[in-house]
DRENZAPA-204613 format. One record per residue: residue in one letter; x, y, z of N, C-alpha, C in turn. Coordinates in steps of 0.001 Angstrom, whole numbers, padded with zeros to 6 digits, always signed. Each point is the difference from the previous one (the first is absolute). Layout:
// residues N
aXYZXYZXYZ;...
// end
This chain:
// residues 361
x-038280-002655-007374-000009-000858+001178-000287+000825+001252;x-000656-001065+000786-000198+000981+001467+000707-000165+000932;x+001130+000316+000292+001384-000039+001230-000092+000610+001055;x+000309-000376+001105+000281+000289+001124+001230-000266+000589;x+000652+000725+000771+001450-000156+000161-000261+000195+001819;x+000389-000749+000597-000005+000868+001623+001698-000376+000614;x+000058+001055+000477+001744-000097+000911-000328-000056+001197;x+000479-000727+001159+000032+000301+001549+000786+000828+000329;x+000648+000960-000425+001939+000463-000035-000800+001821+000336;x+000326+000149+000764-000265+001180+000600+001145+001275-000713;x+001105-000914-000025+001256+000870-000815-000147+000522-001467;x+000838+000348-000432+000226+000587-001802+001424-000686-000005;x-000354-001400+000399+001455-001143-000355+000505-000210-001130;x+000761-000829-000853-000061-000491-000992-000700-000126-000502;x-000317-001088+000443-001370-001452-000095-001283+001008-000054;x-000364+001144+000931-001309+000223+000122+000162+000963-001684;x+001320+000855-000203-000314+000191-000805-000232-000514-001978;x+000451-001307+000927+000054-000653-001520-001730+000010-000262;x-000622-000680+001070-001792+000011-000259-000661+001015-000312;x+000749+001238+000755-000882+001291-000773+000716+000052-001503;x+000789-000179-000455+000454+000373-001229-000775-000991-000966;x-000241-001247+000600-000402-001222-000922-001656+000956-000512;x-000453+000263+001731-001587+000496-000492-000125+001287-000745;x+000666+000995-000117+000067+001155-000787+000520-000511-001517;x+000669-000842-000101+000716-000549-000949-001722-001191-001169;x-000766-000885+001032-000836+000138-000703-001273+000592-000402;x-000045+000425+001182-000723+001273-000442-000179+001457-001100;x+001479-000370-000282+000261+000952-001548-000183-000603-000772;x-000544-001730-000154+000067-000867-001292-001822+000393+000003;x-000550+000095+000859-001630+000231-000177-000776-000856+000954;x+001000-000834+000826-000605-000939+001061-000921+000962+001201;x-000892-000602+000532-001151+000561+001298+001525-000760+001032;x+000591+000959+000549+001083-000836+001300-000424+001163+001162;x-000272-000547+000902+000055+000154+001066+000979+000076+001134;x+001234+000615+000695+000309-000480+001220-000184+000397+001302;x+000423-000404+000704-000365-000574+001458+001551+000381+001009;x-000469+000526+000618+001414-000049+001192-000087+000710+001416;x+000577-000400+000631+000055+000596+001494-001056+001428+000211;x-000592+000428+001105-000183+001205+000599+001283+000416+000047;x+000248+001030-000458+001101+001178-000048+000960-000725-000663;x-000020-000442-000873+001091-000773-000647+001018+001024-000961;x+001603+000098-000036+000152+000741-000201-000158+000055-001945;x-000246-001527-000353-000221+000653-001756-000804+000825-000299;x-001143+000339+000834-001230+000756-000212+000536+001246-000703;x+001060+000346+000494+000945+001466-000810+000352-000466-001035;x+000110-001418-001345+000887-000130-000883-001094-000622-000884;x-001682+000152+000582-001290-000247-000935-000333+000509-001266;x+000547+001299+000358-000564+000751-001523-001679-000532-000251;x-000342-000042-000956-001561-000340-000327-000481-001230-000044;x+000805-000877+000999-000155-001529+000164-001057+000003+000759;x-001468-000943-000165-000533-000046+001113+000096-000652+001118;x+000431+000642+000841+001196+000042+000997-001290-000225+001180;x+000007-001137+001198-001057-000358+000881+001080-000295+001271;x-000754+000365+000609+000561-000001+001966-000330-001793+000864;x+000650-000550+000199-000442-001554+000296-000431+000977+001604;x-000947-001501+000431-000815+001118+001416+001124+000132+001393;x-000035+000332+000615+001306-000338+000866-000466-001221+000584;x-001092-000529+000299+000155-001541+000317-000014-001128-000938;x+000948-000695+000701-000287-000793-001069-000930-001169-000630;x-000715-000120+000582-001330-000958+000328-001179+000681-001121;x+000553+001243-000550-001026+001434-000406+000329-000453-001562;x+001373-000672-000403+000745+000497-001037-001241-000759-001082;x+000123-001341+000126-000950-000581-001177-001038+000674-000724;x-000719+001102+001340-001288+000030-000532+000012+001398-000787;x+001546+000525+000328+000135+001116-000801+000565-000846-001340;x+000829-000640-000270+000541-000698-000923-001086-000278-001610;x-000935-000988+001259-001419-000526-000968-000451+001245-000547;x-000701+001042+000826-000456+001299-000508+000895+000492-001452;x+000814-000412-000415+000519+000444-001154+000254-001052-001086;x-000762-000973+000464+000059-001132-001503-001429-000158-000548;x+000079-000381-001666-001520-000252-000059-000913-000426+000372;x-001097-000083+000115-001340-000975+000373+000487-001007-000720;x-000181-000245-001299+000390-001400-000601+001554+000805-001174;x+000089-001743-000727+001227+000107-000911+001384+000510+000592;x+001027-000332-001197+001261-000303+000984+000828+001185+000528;x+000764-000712+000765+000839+001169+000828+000961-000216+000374;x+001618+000381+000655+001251-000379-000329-000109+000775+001649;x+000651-000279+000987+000685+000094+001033+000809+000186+000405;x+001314+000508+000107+001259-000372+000155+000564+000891+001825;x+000789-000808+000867+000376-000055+001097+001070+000595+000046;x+000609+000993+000822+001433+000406+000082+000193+000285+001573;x+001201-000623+000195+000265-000207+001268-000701-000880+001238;x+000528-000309+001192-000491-001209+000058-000848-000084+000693;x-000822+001221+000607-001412+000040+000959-000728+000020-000868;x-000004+000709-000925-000903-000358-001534-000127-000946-000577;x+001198-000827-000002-000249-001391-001179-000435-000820+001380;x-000021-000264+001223-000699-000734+000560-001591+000230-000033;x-000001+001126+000221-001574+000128-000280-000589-000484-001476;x+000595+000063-000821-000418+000089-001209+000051-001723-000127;x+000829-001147+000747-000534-001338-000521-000734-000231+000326;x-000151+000466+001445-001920-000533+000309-001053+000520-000736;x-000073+001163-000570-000880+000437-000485+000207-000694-001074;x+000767+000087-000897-000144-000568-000843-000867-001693-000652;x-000567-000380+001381-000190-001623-000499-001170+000645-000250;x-000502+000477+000404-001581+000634-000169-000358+000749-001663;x+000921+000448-000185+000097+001364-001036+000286-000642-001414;x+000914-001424-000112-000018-000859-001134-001649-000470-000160;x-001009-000251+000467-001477-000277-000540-000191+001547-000683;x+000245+001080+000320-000330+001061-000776+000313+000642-001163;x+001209-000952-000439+000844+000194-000911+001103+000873-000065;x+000636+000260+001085+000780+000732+000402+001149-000897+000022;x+001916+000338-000481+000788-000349+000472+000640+000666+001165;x+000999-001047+000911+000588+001261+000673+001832-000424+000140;x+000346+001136-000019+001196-000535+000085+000958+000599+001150;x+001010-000080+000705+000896+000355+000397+001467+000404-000216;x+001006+001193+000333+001146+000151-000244+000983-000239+000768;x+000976-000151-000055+001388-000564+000743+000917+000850-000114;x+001104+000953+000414+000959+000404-000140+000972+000034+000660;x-000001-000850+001025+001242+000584+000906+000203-001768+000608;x+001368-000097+000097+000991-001113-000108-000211-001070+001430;x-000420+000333+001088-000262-000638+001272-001081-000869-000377;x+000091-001323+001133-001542-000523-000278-000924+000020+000646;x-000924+000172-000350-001433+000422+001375+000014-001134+000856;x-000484+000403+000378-000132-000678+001858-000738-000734+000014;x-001755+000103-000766-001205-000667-000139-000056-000373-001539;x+000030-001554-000653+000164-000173-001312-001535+000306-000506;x-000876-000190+001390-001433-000517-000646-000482+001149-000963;x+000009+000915-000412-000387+001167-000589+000167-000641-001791;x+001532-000270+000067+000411-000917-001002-000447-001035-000472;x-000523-000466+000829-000296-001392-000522-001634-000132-000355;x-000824+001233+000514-001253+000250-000103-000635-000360-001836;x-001292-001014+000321-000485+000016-001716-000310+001557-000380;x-000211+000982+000834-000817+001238-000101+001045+000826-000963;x+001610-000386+000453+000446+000404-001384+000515-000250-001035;x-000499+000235-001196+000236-000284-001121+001592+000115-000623;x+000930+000831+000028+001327+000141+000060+000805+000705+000460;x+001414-000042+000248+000454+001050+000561+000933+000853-000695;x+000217+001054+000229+001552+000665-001404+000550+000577+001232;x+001862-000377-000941+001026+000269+001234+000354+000815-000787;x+001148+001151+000379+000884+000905-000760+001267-000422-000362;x+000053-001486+000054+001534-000417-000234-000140-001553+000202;x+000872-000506-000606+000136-001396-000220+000678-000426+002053;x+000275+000217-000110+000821+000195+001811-001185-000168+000723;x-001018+000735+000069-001022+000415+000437-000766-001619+000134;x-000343-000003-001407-000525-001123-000349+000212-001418+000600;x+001507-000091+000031+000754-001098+000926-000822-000324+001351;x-000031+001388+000553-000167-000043+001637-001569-000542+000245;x-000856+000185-001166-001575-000469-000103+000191-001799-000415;x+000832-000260-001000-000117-000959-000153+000884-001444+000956;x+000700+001147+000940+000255-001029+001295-001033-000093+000993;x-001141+001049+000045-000815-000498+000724-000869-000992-000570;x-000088-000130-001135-001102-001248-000200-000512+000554-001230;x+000040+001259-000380-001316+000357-001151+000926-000567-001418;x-001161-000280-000580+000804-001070-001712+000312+001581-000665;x+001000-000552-000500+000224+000892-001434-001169+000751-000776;x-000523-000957-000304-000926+000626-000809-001499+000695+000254;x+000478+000790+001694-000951+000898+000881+001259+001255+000166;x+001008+000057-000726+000657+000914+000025+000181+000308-000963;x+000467+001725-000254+000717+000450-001252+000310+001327+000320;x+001322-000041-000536+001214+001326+000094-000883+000963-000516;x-000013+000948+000324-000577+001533-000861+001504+001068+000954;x+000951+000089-001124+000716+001144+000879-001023+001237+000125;x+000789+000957+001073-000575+001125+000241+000403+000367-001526;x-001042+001600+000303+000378+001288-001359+000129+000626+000883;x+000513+001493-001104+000419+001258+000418-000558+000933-000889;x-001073+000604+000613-000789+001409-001201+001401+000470-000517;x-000785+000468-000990+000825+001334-001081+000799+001336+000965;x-001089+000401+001090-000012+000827+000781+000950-000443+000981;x+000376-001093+000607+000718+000059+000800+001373+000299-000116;x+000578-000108-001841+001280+000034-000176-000162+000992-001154;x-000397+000798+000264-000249+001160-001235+001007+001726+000841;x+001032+000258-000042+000264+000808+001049-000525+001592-000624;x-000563+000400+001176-000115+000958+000059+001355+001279+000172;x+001014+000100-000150+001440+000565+000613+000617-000656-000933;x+000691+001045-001131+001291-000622-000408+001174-000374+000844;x+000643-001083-000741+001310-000858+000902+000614+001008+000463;x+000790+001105-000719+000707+000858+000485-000387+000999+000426;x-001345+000357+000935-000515+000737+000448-000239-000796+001906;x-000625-000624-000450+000368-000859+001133+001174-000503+000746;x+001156-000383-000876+001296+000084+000672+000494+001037+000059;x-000256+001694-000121+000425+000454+000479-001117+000903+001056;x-001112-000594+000518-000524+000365+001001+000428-000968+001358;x+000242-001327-000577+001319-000927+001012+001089+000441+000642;x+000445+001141-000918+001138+000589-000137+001418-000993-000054;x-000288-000965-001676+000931-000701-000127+000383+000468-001405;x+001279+000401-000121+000645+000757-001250-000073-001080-001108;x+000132+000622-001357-000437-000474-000877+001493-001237-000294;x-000558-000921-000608+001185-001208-000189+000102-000621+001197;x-000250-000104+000749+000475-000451+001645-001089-001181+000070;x+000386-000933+000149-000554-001470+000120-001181-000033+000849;x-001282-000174-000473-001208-000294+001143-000354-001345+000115;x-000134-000699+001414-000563-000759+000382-001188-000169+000414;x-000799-001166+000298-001456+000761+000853-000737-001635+000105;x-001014+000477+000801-000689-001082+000620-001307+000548+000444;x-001126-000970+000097-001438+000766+000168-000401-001118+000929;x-000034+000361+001278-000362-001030+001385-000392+001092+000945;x-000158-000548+001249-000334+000292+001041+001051-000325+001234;x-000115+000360+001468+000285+000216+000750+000248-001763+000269;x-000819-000877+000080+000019-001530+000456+001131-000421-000286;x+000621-000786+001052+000981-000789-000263-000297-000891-001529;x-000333-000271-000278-000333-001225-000746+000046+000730-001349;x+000252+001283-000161+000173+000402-001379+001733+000098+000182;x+000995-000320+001080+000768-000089-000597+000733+001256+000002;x-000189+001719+000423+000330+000764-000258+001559+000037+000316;x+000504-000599+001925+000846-000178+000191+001475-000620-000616;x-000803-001101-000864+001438-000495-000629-000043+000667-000967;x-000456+001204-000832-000323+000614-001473+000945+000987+000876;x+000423+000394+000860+000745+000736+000886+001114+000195+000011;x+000087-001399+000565+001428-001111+000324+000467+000187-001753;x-000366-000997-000532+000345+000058-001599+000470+001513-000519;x-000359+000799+000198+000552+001098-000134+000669+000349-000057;x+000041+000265+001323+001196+000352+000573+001406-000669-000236;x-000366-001050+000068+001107-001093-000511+001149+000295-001732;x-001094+000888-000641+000913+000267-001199+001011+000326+000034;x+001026-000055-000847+001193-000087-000500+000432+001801-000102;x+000721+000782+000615+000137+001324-000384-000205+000600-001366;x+000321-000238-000975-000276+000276-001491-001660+000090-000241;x-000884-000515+000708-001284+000531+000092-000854+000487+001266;x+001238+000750+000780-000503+000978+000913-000811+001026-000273;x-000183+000431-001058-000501+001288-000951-001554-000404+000173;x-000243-001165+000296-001262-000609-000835-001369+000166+001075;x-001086+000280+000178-001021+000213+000848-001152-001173-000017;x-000379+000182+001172-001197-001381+000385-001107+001250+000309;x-001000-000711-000642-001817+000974+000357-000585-001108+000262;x-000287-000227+001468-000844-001156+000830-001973+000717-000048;x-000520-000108-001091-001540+000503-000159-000707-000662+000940;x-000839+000908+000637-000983-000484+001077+000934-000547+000977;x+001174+000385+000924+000230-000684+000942+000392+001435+000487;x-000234+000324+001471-000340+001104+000708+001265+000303+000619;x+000550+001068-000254+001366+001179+000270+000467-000508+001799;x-001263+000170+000896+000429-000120+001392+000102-001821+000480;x-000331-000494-000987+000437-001561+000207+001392-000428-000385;x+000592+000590-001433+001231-000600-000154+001231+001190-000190;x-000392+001247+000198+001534+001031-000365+001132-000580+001060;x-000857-000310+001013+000930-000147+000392+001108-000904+000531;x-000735-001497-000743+000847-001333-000203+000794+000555-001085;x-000587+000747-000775+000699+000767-001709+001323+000184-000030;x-000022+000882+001625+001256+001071+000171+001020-001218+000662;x-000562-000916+000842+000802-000675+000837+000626-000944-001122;x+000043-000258-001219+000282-001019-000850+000767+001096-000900;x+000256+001253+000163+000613+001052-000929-000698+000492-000651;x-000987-000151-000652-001531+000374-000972-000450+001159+000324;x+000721+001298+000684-001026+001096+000192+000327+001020-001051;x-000958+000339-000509+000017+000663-001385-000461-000760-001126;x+000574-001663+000137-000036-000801-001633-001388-000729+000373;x-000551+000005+001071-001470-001098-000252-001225+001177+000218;x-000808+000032-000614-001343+000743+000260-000984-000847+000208;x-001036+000652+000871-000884-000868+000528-001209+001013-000096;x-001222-000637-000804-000938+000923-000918-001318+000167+001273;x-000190-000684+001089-001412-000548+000807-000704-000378-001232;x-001609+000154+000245-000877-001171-001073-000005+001276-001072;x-000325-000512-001056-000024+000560-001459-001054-000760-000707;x-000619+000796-000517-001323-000697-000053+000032-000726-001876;x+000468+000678-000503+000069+000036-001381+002082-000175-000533;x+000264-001666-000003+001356+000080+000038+000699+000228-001409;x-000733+000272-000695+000831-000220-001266+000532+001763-000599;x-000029+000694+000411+001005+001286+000116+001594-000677+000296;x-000381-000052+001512+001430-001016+000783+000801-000770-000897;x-000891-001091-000495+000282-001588-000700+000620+000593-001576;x-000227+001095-000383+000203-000128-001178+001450+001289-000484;x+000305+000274+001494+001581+000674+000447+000876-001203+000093;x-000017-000972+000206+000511-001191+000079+001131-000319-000784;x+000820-000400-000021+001123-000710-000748+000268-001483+000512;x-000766-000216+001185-000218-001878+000443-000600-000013+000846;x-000983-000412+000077-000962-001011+000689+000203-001321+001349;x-000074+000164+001088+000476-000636+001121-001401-000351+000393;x+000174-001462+000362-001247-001059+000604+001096-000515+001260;x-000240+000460+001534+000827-000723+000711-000815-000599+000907;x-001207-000600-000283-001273-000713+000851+000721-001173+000699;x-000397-000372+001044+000648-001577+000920-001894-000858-000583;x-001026+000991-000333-001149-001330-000489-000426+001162-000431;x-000921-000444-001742-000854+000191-000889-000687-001059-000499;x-001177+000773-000821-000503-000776-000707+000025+000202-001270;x-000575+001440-001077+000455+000199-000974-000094+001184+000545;x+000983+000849-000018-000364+001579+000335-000380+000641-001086;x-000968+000924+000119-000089+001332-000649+001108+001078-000413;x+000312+000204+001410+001742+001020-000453+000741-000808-001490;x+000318-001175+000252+000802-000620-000911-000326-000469-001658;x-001684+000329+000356-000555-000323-001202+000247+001988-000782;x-000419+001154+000847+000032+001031-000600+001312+000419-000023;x+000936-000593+000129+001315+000336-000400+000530-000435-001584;x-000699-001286+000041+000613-000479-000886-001211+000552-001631;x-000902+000288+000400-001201+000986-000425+000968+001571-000528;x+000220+000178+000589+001345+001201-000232+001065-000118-000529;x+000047-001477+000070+001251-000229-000859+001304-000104+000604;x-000436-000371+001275+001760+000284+000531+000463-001527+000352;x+001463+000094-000300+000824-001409+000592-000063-000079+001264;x-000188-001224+000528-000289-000327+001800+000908-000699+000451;x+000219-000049+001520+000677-000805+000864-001042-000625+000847;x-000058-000959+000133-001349-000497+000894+000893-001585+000875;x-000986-000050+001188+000583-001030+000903-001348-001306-000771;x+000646-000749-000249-000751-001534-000085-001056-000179+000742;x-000940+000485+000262-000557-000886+000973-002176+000166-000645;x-000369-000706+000572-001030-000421-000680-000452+000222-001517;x-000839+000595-000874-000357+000176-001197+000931+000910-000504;x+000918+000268+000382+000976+001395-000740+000789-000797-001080;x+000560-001422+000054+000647-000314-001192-000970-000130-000883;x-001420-000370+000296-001184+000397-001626+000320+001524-000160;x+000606+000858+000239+000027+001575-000434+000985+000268-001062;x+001158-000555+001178+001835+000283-000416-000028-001091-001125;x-000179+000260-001126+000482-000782-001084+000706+000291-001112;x+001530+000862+000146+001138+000121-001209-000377+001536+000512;x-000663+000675+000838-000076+001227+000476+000701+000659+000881;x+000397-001141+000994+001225+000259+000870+000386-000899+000781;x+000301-000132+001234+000963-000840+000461-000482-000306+001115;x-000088-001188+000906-000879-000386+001138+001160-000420+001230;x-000044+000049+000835+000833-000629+001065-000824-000393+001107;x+000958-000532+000735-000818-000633+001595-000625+001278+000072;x-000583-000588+001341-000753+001380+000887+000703+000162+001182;x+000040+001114+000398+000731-000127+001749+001088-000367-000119;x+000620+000913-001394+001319-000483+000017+000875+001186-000488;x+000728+001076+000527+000597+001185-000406+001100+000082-001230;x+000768-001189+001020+000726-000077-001265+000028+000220-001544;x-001010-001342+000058-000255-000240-001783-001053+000840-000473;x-000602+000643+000898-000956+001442-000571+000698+000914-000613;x+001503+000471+000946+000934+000469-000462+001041+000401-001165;x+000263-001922-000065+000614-000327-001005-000833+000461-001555;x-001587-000335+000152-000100-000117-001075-000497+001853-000293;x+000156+000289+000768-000559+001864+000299+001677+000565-001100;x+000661-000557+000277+001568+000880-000410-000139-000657-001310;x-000051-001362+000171+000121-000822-001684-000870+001085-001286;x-001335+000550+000452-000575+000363-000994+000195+001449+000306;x+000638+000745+000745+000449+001431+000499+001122+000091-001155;x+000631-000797-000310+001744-000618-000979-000698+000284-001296;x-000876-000283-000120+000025-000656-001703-001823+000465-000157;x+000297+001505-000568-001344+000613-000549-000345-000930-001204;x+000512-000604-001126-000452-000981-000787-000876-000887+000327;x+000320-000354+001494-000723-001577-000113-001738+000839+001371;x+000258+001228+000251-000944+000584+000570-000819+000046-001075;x+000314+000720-001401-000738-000019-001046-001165-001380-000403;x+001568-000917-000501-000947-001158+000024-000802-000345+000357;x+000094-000222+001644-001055-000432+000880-001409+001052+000210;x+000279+001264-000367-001252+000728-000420-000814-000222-001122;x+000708-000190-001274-000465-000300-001213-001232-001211+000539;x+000240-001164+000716-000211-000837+000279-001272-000068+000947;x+000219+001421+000798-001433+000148+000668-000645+000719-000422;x+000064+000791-001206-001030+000871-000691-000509-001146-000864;x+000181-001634-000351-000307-000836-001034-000794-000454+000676;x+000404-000637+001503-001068-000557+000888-001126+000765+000578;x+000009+001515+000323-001079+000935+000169-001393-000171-000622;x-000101-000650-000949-001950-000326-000384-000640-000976+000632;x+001377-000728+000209-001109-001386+000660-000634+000486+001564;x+000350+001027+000576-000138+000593+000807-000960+001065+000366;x-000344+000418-000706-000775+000893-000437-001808-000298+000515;x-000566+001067+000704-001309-000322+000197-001112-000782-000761;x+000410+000239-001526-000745-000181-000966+000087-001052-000353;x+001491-000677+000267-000009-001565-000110-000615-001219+000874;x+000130+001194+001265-000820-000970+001356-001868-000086+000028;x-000274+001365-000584-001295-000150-000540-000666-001057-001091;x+001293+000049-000599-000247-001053-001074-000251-001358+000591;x+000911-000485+000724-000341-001281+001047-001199-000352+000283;x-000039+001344+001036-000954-000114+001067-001551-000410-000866;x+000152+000810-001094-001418-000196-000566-000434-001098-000316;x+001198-000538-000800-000092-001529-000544-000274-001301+000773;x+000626+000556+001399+000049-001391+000888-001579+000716+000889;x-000406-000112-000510-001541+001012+000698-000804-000349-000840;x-000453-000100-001675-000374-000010-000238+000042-002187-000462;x+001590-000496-000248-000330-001074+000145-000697-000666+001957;x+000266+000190+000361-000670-000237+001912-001639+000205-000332;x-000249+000805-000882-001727+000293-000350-000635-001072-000758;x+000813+000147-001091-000284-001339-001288-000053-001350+000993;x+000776-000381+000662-000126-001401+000931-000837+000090+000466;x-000472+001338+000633-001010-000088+000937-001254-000335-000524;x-000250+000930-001337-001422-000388-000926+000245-000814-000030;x+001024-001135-000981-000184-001252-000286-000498-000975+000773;x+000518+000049+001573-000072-000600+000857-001875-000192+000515;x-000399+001445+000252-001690+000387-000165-000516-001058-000708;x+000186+000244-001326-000462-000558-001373-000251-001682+000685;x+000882-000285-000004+000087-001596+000045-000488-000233+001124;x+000227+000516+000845-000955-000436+001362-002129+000261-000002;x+000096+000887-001360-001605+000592+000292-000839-001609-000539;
// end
């Protein structure tokens, strides 16, 4: 098949990196994929031998770089990520169905756009969300069911493959051996929540004072020193960005999701990829994750982050369990399964499309 993937996402986000992974991902099956993304975009560093293309910095420029990489004739697959991209891509698209081209668009993140018309465009053929949640928020704007479909994210081999044994790494943490690790893989934004993963903490019960928090990717001069003011100086570490988390993730003894909004995270998918039992806050696609793996609570709520932080701190058995449980769910997760999707719902979008040809010639 001949694919094209384009991102508007200037970042190495989630989301942007779910599209580079999708296109390297079919591109190892033998597909011609192409992608597309920002001037200076930062995936351009996470290409490897993808053929990796610069969108022009205007945007008025982008189509004609776009077109330049599809056939003269016979079919071709499109797909939109993020939302300066998937707008461009419905208009183009009404044009690009006479050529036999599908196109499609992606969804990942829980808010609802501002402008439905992109959505509602004939130019595209379907859309894939990363979560049933996701899906909801499309099908309150108007689009039918059956212009949507879940494709969770994957997670390469590589992303949860550690390089650093566990106990090499905790003791470059400098957390002694047996001593309870916690941890979390966010950022600085309110909205991951770091603060109440804090609060909750701190809040434990003395009998697991011993126990340490590793906050990955959230930067030393932003929180030591809420750390210290909550008692935490010494027991929370704070890594700045880390490019490659699964060294970190796989020192772990539990897994902390303290987001106030998601959609399906990545962190939470390569945790449980690793195999570890989670604590995660409820809130958008995370109960499709947390299933008999670990334990969900409000969001923006210390307490019961707390509560359930000591509950599974108590009782290494049921930590077990709930690991057993995410090393069972770990394939469906997996790049190779999302490739599997992607191909299928690509290659049926083609078959309609011939058929459709056919009967109209």
């Amino acid at each position: 098949m001949r694919i094209v993937l384009v991102t508007s996402s200037e970042s190495a986000s989630g989301g942007a990196r779910q599209a580079l992974y999708l296109a390297q991902g079919l591109a190892e099956r033998g597909h011609a994929v192409t992608f597309f993304a920002p001037d200076r975009a930062a995936s351009e560093a996470l290409a490897g031998d993808l053929d990796f293309r610069m969108l022009p910095p205007a945007r008025r420029d982008w189509r004609a770089a776009v077109e330049a990489a599809l056939p003269a004739s016979g079919p071709f697959v499109v797909q939109a990520f993020h939302n300066k991209a998937l707008k461009a891509l419905a208009w183009w698209g009404l044009s690009w169905r006479r050529r036999g081209g599908v196109c499609l668009g992606h969804r990942g993140v829980m808010y609802r756009p501002g402008n439905p018309l992109p959505y509602w465009s004939p130019g595209m053929d379907l859309f894939t969300v990363n979560s049933q949640a996701c899906g909801r928020v499309l099908r309150g704007l108007g689009v039918s069911a059956r212009r949507i479909r879940v494709v969770y994210n994957g997670i390469p081999a590589s992303r949860v493959t550690p390089g650093t044994d566990p106990a090499a790494m905790r003791e470059r943490l400098g957390i002694p051996a047996g001593v309870p690790l916690l941890g979390t893989v966010a950022g600085d934004k309110p909205v991951k929540g770091v603060d109440v993963l804090l609060a909750a903490f701190a809040s434990l019960p003395p009998e697991f004072s011993s126990a340490r928090l590793v906050c990955v990717g959230c930067r030393p001069e932003r929180w030591e020193a809420e750390a210290a003011g909550l008692g935490l100086a010494g027991r929370a570490i704070f890594t700045g960005r880390v490019e490659n988390v699964a060294d970190h993730l796989a020192a772990l003894d539990l897994f902390v999701l303290p987001s106030r909004s998601e959609s399906l995270p990545n962190t939470l998918m390569e945790a449980t990829c690793l195999g570890l039992p989670a604590v995660a806050a409820s809130v958008g696609g995370v109960p499709e994750l947390v299933r008999g793996n670990g334990i969900l609570v409000p969001p923006d709520d210390a307490p019961a982050l707390g509560a359930a932080l000591s509950r599974l701190l108590a009782d290494p058995a049921e930590r077990e369990r709930l690991a057993a449980a995410s090393r069972t769910l770990a394939p469906e997760f997996s790049m190779a399964h999302k490739v599997d999707r992607m191909e299928a719902i690509f290659r049926e979008l083609l078959t309609r499309r011939s058929h459709a040809a056919r009967a109209g010639a």
